[in-house]
Z-matrix of the N, CA and C atoms (Angstrom, degrees):
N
C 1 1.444
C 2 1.518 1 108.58
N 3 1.172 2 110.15 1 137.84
C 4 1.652 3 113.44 2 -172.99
C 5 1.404 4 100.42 3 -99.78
N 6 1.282 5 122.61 4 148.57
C 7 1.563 6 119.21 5 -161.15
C 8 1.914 7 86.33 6 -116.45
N 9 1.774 8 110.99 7 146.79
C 10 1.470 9 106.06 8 -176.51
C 11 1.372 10 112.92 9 -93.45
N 12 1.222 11 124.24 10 111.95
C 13 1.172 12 115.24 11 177.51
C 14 1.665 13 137.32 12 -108.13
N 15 1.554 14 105.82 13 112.82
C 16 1.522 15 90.43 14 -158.58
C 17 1.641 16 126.91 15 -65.32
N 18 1.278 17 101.56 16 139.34
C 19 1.555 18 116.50 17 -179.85
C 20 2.067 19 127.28 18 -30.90
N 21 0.980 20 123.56 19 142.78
C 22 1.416 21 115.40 20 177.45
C 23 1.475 22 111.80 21 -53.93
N 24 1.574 23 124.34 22 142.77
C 25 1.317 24 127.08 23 171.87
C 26 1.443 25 135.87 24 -32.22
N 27 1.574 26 112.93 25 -21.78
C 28 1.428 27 110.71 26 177.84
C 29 1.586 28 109.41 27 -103.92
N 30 1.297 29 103.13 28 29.15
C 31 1.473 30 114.69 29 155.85
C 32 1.471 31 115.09 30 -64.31
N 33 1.781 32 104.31 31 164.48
C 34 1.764 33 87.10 32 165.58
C 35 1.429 34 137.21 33 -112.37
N 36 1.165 35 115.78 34 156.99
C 37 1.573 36 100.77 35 -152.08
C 38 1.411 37 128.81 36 -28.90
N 39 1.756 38 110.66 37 -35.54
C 40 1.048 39 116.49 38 -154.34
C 41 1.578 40 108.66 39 -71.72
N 42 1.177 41 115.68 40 -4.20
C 43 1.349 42 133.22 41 -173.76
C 44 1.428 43 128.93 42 -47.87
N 45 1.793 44 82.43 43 -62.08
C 46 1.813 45 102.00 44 155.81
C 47 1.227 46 122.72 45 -42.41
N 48 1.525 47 120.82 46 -59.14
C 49 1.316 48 114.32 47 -176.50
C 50 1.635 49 108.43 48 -73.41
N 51 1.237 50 126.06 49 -46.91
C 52 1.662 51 103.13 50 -176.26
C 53 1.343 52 103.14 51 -69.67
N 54 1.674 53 157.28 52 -14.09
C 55 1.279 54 114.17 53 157.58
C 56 1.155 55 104.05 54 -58.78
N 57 1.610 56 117.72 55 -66.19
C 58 1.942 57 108.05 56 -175.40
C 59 1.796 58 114.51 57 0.43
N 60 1.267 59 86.16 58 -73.67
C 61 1.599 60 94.98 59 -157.30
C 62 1.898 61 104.26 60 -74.20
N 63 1.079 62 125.78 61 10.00
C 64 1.351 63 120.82 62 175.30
C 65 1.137 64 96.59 63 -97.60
N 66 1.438 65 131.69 64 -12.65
C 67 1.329 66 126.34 65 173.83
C 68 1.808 67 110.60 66 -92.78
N 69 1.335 68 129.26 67 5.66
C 70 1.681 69 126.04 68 -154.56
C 71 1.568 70 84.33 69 -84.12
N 72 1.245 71 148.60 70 -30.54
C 73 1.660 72 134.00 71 -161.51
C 74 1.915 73 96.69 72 -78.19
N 75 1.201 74 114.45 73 -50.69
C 76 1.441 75 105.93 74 178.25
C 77 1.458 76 119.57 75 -63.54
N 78 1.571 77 99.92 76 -35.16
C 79 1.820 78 94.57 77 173.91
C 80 1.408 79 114.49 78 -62.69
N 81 1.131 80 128.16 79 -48.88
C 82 1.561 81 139.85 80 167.98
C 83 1.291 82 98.25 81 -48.43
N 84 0.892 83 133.49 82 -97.00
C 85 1.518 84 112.79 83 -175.02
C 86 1.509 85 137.64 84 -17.35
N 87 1.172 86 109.93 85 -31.77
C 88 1.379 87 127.29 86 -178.19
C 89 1.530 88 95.61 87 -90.13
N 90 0.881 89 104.39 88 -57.37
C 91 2.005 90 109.44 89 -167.09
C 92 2.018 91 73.58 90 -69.08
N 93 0.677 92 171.47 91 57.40
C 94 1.791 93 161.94 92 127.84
C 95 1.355 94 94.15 93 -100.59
N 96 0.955 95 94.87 94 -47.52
C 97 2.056 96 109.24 95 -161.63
C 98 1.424 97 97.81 96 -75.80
N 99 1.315 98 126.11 97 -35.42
C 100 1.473 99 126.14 98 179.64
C 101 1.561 100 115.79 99 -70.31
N 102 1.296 101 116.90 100 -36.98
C 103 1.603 102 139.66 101 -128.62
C 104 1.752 103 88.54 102 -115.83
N 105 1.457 104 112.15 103 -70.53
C 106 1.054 105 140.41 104 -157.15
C 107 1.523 106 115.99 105 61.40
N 108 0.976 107 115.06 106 36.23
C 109 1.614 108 135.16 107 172.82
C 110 1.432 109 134.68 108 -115.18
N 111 1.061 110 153.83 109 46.24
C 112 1.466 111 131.91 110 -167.87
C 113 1.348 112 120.52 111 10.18
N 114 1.160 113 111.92 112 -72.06
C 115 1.461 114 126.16 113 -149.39
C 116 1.577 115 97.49 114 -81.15
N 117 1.393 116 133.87 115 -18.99
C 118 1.040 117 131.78 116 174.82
C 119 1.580 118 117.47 117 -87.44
N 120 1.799 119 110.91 118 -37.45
C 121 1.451 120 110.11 119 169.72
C 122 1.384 121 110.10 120 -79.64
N 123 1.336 122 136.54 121 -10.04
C 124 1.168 123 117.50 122 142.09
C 125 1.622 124 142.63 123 -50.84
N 126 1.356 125 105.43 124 -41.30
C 127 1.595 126 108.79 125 -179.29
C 128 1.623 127 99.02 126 -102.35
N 129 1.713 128 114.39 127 16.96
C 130 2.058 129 102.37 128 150.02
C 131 1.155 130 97.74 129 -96.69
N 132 1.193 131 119.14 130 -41.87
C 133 1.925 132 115.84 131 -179.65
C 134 1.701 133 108.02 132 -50.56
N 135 1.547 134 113.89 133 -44.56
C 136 1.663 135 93.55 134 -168.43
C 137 1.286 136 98.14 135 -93.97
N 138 1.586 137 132.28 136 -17.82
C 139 1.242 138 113.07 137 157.95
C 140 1.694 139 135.81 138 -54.68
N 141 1.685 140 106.57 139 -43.10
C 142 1.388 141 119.21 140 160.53
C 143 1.741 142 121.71 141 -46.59
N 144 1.521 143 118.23 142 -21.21
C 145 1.495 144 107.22 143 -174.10
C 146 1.760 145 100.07 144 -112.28
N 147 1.615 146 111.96 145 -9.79
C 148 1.300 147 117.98 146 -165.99
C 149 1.399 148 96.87 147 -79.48
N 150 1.521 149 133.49 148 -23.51
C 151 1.369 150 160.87 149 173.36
C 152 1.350 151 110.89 150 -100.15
N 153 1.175 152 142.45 151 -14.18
C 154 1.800 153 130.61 152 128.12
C 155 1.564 154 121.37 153 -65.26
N 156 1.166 155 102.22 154 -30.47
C 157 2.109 156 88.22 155 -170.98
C 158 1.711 157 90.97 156 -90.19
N 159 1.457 158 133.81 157 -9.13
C 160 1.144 159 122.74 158 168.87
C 161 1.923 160 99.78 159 -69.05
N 162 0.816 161 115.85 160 -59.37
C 163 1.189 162 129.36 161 -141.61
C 164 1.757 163 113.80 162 -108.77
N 165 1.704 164 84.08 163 30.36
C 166 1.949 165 99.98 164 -169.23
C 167 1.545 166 92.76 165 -84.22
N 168 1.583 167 127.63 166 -38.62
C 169 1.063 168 124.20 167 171.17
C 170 1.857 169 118.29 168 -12.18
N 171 1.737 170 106.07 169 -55.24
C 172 1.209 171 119.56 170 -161.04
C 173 1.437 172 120.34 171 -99.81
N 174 1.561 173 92.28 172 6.45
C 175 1.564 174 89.41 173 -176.73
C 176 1.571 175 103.67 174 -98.34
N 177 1.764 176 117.36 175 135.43
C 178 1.472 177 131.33 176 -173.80
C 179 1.590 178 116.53 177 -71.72
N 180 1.481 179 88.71 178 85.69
C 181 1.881 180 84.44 179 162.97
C 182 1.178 181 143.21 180 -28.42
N 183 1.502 182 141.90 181 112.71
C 184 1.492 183 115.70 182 -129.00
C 185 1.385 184 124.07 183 114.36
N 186 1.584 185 109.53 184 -52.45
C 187 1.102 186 109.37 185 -163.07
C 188 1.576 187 127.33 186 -98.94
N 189 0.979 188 136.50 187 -147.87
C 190 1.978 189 127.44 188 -179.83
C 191 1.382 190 106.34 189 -115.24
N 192 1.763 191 98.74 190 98.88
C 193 1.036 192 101.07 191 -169.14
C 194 1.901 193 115.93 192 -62.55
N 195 1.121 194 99.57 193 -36.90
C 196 1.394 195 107.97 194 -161.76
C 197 1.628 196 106.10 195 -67.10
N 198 1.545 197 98.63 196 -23.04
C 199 2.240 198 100.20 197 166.03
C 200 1.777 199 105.67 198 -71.96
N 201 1.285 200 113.98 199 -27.01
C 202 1.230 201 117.78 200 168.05
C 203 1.072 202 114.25 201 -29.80
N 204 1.411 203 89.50 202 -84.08
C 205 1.911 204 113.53 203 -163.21
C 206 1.844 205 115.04 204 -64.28
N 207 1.135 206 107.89 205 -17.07
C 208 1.527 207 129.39 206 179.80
C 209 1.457 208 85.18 207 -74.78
N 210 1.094 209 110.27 208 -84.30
C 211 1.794 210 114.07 209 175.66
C 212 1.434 211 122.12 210 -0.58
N 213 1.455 212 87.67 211 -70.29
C 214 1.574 213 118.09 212 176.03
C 215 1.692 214 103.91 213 -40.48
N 216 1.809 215 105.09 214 -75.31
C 217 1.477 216 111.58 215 -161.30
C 218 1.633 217 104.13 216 -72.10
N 219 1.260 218 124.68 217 -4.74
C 220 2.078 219 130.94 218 161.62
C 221 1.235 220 81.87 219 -38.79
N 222 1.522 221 107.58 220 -88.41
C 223 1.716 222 143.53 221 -110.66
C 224 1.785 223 72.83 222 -94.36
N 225 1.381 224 148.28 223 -30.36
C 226 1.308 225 127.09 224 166.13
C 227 1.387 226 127.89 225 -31.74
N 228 1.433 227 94.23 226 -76.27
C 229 1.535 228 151.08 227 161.01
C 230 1.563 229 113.73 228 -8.11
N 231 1.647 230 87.23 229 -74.61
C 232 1.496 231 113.98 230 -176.76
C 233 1.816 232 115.54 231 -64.01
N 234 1.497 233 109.17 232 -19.51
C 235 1.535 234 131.97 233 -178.31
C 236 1.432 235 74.02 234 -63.60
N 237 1.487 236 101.87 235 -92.87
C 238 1.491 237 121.52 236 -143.14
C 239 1.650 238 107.14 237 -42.26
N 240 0.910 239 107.09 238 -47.74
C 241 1.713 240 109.89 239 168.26
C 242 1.399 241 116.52 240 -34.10
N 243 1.823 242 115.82 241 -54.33
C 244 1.525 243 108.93 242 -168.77
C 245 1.648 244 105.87 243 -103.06
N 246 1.539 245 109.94 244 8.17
C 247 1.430 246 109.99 245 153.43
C 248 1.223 247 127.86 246 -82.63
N 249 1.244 248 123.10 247 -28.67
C 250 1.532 249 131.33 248 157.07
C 251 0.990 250 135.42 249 -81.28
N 252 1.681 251 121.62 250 3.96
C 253 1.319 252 145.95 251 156.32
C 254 1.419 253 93.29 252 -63.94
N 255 0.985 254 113.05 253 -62.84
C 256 1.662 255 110.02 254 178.50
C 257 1.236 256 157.61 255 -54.57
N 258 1.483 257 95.48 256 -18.30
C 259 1.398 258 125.73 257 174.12
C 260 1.705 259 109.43 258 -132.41
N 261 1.096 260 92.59 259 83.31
C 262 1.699 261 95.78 260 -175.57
C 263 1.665 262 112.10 261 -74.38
N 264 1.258 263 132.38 262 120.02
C 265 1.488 264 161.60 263 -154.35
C 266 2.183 265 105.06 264 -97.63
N 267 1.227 266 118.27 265 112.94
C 268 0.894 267 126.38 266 -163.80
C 269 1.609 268 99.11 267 -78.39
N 270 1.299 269 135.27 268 129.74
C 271 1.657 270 143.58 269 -173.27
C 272 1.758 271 125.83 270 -98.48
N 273 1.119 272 105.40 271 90.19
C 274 2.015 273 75.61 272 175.25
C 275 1.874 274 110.68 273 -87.58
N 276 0.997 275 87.62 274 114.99
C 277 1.527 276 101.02 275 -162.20
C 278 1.606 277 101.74 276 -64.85
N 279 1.096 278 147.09 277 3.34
C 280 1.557 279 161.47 278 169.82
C 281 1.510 280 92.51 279 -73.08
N 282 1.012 281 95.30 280 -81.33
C 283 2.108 282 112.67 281 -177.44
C 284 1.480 283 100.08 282 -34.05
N 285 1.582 284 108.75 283 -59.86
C 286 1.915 285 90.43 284 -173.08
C 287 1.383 286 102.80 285 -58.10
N 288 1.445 287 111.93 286 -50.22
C 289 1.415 288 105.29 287 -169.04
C 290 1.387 289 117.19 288 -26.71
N 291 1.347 290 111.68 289 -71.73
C 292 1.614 291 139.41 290 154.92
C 293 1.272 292 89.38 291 4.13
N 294 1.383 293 111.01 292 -107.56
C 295 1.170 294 151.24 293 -150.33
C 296 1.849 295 95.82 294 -43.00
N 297 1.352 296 126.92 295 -52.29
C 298 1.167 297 130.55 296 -169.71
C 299 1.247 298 101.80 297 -58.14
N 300 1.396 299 113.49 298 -71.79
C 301 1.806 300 137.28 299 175.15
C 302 2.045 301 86.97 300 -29.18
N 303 1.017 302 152.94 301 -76.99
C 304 1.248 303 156.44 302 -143.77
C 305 1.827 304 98.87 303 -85.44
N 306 1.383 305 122.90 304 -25.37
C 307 1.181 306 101.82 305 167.76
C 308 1.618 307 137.92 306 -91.22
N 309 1.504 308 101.33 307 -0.06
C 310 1.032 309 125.56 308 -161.07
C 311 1.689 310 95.32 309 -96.01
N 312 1.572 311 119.28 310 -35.56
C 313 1.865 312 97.85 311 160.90
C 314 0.900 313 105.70 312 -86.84
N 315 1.605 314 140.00 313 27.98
C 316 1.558 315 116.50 314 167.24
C 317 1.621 316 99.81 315 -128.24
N 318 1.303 317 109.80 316 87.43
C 319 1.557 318 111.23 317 -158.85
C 320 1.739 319 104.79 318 -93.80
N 321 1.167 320 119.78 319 127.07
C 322 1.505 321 110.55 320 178.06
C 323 1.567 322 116.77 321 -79.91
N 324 1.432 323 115.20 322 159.57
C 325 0.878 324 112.73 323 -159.18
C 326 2.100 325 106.29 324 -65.80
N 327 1.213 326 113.90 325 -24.01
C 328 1.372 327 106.88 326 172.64
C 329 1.629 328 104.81 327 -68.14
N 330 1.058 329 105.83 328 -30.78
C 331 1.455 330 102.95 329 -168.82
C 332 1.410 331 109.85 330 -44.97
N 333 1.690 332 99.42 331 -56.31
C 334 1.731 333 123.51 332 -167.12
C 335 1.569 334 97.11 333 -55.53
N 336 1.575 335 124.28 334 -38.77
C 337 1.473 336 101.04 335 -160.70
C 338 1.591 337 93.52 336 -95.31
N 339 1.569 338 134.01 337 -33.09
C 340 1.130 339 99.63 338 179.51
C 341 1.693 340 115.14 339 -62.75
N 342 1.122 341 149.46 340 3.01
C 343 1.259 342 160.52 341 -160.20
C 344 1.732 343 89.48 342 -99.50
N 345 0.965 344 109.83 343 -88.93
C 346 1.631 345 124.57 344 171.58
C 347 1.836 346 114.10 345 -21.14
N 348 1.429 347 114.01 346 -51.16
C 349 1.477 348 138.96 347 157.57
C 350 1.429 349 108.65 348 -41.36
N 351 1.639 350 121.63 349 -86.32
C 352 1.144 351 108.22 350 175.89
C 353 1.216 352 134.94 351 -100.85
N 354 1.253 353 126.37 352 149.11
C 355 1.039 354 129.88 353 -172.93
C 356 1.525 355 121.99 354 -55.95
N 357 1.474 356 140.94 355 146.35
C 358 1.299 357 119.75 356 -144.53
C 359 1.969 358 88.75 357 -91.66
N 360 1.065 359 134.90 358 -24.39
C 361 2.154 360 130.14 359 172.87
C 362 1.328 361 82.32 360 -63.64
N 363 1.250 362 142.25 361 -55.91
C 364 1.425 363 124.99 362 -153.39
C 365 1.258 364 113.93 363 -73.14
N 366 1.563 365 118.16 364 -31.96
C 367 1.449 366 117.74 365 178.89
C 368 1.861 367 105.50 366 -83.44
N 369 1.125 368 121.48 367 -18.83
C 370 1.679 369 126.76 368 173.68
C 371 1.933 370 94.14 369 -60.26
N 372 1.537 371 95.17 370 -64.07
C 373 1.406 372 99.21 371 -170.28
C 374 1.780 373 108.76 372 -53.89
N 375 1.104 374 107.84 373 -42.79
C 376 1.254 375 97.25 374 -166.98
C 377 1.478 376 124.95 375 -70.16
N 378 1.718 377 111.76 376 -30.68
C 379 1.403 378 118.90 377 147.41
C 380 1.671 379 132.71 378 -54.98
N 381 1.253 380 113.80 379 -51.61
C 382 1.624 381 110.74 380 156.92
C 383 1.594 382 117.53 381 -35.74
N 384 1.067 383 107.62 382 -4.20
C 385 1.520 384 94.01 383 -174.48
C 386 1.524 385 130.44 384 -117.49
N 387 1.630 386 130.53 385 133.64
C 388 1.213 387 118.34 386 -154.39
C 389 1.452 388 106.15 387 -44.89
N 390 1.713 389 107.84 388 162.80
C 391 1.336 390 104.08 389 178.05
C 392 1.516 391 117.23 390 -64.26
N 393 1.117 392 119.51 391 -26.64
C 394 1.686 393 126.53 392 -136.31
C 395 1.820 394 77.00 393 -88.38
N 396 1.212 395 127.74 394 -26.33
C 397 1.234 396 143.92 395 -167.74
C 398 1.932 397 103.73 396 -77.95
N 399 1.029 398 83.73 397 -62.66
C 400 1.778 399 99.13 398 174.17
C 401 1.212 400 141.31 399 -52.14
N 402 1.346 401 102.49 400 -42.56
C 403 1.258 402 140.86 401 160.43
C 404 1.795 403 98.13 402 -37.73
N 405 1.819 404 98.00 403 -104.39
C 406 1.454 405 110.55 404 -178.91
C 407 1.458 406 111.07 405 -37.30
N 408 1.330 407 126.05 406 -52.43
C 409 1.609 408 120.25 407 -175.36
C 410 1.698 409 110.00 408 -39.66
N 411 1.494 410 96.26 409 -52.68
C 412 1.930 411 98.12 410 -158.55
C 413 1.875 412 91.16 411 -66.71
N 414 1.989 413 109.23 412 -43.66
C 415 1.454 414 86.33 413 -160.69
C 416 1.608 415 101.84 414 -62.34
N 417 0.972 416 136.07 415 -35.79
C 418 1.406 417 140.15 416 -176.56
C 419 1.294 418 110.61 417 -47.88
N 420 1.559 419 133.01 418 -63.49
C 421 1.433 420 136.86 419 -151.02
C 422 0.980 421 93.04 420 -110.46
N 423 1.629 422 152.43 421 -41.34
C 424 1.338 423 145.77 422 -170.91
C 425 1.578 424 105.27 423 -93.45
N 426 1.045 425 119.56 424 -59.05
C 427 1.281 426 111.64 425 -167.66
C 428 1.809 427 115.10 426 -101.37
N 429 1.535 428 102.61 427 15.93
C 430 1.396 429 109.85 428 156.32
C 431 1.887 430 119.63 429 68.97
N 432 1.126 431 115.89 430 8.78
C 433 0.884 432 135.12 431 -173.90
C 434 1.847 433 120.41 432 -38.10
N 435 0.717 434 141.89 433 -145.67
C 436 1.800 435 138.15 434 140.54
C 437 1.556 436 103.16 435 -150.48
N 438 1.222 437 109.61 436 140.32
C 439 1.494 438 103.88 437 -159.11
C 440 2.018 439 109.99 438 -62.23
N 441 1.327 440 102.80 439 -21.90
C 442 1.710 441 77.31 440 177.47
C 443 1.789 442 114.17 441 -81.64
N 444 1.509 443 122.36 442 4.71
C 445 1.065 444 116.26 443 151.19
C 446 1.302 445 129.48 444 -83.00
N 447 1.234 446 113.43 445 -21.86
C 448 1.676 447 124.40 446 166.86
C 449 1.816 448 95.79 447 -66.17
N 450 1.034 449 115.64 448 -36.68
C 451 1.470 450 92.79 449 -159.70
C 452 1.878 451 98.19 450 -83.72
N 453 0.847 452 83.46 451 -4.81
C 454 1.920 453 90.43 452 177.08
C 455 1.183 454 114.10 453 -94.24
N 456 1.273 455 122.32 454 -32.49
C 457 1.428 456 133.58 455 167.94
C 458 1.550 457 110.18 456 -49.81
N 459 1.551 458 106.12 457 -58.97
C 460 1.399 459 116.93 458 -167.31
C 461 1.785 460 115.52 459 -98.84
N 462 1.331 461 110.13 460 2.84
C 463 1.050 462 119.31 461 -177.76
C 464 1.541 463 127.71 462 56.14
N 465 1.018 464 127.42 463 40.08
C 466 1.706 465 165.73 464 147.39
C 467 1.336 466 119.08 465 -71.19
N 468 1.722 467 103.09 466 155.33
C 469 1.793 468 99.54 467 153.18
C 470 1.091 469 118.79 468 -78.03
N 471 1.645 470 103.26 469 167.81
C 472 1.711 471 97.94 470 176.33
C 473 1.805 472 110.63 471 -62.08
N 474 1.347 473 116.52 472 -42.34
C 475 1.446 474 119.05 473 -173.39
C 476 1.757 475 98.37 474 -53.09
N 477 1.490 476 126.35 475 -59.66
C 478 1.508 477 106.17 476 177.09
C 479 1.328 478 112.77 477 -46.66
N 480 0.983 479 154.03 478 -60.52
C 481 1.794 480 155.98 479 148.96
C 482 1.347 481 91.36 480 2.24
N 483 1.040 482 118.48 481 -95.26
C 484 1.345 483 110.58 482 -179.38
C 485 1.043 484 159.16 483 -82.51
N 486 1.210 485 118.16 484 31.84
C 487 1.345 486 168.30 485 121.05
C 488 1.600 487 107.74 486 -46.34
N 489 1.254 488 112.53 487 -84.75
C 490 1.538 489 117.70 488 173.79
C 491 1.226 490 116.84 489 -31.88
N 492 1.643 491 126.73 490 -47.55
C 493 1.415 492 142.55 491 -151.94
C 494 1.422 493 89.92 492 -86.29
N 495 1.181 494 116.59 493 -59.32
C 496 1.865 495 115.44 494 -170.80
C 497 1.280 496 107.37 495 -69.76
N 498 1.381 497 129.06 496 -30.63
C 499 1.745 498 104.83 497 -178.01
C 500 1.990 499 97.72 498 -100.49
N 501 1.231 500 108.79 499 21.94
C 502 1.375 501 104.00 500 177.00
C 503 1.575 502 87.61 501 -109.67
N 504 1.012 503 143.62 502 -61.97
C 505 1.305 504 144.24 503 130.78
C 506 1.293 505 111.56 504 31.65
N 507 1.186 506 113.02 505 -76.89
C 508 1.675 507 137.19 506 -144.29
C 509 1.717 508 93.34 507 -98.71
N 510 1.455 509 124.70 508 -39.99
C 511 1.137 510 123.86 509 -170.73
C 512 1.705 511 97.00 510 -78.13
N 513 1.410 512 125.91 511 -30.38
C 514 1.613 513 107.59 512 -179.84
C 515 1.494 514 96.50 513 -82.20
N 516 1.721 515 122.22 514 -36.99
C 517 1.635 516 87.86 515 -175.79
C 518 2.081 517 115.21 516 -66.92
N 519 1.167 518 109.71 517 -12.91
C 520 1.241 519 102.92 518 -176.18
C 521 1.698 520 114.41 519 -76.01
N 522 1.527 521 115.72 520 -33.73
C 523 1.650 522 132.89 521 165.85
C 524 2.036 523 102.27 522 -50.16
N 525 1.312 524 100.66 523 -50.27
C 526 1.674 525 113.13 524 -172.97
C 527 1.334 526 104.50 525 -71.31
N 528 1.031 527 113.36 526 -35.37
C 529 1.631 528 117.04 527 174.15
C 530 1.215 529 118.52 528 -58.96
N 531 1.040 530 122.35 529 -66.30
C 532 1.423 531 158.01 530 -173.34
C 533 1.936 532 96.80 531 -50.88
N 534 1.079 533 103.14 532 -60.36
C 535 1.599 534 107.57 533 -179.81
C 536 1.439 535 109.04 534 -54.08
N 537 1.325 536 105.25 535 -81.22
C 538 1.180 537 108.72 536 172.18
C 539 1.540 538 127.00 537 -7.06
N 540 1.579 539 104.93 538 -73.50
C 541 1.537 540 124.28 539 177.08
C 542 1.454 541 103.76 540 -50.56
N 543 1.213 542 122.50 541 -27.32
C 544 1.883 543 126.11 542 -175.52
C 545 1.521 544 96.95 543 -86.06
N 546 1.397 545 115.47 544 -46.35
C 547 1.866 546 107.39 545 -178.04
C 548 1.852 547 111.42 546 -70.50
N 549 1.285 548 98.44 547 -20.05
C 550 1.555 549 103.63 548 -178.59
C 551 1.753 550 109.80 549 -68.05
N 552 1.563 551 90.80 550 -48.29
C 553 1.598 552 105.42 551 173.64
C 554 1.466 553 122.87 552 -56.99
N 555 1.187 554 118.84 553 -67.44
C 556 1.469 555 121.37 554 157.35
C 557 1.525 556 100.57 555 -38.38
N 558 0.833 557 112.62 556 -54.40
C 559 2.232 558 100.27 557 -169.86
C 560 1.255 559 110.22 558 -60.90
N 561 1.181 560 140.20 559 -21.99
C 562 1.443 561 154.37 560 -129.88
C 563 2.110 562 94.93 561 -130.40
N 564 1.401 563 106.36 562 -38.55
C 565 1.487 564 107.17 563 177.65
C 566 1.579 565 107.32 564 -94.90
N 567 1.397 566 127.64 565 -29.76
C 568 0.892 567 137.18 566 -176.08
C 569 2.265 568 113.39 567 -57.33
């Protein structure tokens, strides 16, 4: 994995933003994986870069950009979470239904390849699992991270990182296990 590293200062501006944006398919993914929404990992992704080109001033030339911007879309993320803790939103659970059932034949094209990508036990397993768990696993194994950038990402020690990663780890091989032994069973009575 090649790590992005932004250019020396007498670069030109525009610089910042095209690494930025060579990184928007992995942030989206993650903000999908975070969100589990379209329409929501869309507005952490343009919120996450609308809050880098503010705040490019401060980012260290030199440094990884793409733990940056991860940084960024955490500490987004993690807002919106304990802002809507706060304001709890009344549901008619029919309508999502609805609404889910109707998005699911209109699949976008990211949709199709992360679908295609993971395997559909691995994506069960990987949703069953606490976030704080989920989180570190994907930045770790999917998006390749090294744990003292995960722990910067998520604002942790490195030992919680890894901590998180091994019993998030251990909880999908135990979900994968577990299936398995149930499809074996059914195959075996069948």
């Amino acid at each position: 994995m090649s790590v992005l590293r932004f250019p020396p200062r007498h670069s030109e501006p525009h610089d910042f933003e095209s690494a930025a944006l060579a990184e928007l398919d992995a942030l989206y993914r993650a903000a999908l994986r975070l969100t589990r929404s379209e329409a929501e990992a869309d507005d952490l992704v343009q919120d996450t870069f609308v809050k880098a080109i503010r705040a490019k001033a401060r980012f260290e030339p030199g440094s990884n950009l793409r733990a940056w911007l991860f940084t960024i879309l955490m500490n987004t993320w993690r807002n919106r979470r304990r802002d809507a803790g706060r304001d709890p939103v009344d549901v008619d659970s029919e309508r999502v239904e609805l609404a889910a059932g109707a998005a699911q034949d209109s699949a976008s094209p990211e949709d199709l390849l992360l679908r295609s990508t993971l395997d559909v036990d691995l994506k069960a397993a990987l949703d069953r699992m606490p976030a704080t768990f989920r989180e570190a696993v994907w930045l770790r194994d999917v998006e390749e991270f090294s744990y003292a950038e995960i722990a910067r990402i998520l604002d942790v020690p490195v030992g919680t990182v890894m901590s998180r990663i091994s019993r998030g780890r251990r909880q999908l091989y135990e979900y994968l296990t577990a299936q398995g032994a149930a499809v074996a069973s059914a195959a075996g009575r069948g």
